[in-house]
C-alpha positions as CSV (number, residue, x, y, z in Angstrom):
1,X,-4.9,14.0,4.1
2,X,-2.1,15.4,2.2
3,X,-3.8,16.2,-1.9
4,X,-0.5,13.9,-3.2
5,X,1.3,11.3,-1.6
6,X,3.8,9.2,-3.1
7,X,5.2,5.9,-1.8
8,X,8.0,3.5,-3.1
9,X,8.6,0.2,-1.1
10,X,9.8,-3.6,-1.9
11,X,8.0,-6.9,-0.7
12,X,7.1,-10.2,-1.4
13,X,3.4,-11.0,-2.9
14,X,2.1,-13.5,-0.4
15,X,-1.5,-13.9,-1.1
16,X,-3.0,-14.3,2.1
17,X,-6.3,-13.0,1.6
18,X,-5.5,-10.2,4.9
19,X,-4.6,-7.2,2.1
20,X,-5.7,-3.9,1.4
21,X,-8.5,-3.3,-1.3
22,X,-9.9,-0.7,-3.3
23,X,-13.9,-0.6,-4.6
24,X,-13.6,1.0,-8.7
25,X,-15.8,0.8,-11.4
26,X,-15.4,-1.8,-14.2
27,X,-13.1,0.2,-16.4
28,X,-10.6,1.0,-13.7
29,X,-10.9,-2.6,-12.8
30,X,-10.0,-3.8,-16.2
31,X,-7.3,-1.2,-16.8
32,X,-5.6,-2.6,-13.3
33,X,-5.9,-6.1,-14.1
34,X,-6.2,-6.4,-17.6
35,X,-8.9,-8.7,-17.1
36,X,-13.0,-8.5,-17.0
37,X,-14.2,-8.6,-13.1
38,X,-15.9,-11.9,-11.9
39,X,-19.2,-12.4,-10.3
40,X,-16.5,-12.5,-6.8
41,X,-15.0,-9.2,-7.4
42,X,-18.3,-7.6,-7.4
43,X,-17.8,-5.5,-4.2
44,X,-21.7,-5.8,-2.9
45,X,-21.6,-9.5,-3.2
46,X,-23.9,-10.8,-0.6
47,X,-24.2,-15.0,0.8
48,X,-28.1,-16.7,1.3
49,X,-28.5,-19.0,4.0
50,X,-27.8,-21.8,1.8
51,X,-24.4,-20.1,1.0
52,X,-25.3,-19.3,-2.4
53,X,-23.6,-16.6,-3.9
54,X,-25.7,-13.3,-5.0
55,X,-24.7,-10.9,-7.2
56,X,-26.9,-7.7,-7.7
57,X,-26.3,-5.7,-10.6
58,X,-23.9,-3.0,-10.1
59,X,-20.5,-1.4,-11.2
60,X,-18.4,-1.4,-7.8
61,X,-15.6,-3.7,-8.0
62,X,-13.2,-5.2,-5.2
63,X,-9.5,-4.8,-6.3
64,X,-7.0,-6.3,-4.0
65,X,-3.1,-6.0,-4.6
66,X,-2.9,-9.7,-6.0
67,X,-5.2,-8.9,-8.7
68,X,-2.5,-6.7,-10.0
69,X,0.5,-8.5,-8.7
70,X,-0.4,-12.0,-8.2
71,X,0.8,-14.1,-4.9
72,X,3.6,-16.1,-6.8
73,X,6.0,-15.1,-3.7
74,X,7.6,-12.8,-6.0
75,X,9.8,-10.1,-4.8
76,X,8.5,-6.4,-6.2
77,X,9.4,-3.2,-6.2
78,X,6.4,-1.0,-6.3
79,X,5.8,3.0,-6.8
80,X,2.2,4.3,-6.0
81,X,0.9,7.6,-6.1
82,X,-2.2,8.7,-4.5
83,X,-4.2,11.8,-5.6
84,X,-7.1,12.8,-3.4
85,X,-9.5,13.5,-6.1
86,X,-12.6,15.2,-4.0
């Protein structure tokens, strides 16, 4: 993979749960969203057998596209830049 790789493209939020998503710690996660994460963004989430949600401790956080963007239907221009980092 290419060190930097930068991408501009429009499209419409649509919220429909099939979108990419990134695991970051809490900070990145807040500085994305502006918002703290929720028991259902912690990314090692697990179900019981009764369906019960379980949270262990821990600072890996799911963040999809709609976190940032919302799914209002909205059309959006969006610029990302990816640095490999390691």
């Amino acid at each position: 993979m290419v060190n930097l790789k930068e991408i501009e493209f429009v499209g419409v939020t649509s919220g429909d749960g099939e979108c990419f998503m990134f695991k970051v710690d809490e900070d990145n996660f807040k500085k994305a969203t502006g918002n703290n994460p929720a028991d259902w963004d912690n990314a090692n989430q697990e179900w019981d057998r009764e369906l019960k949600l379980y949270v262990p401790k821990g600072d890996v956080f799911k963040l999809y596209p709609n976190d940032i963007f919302g799914d209002s239907g909205e059309k959006l221009k969006v610029k990302v830049i990816v640095e490999k980092l390691t």
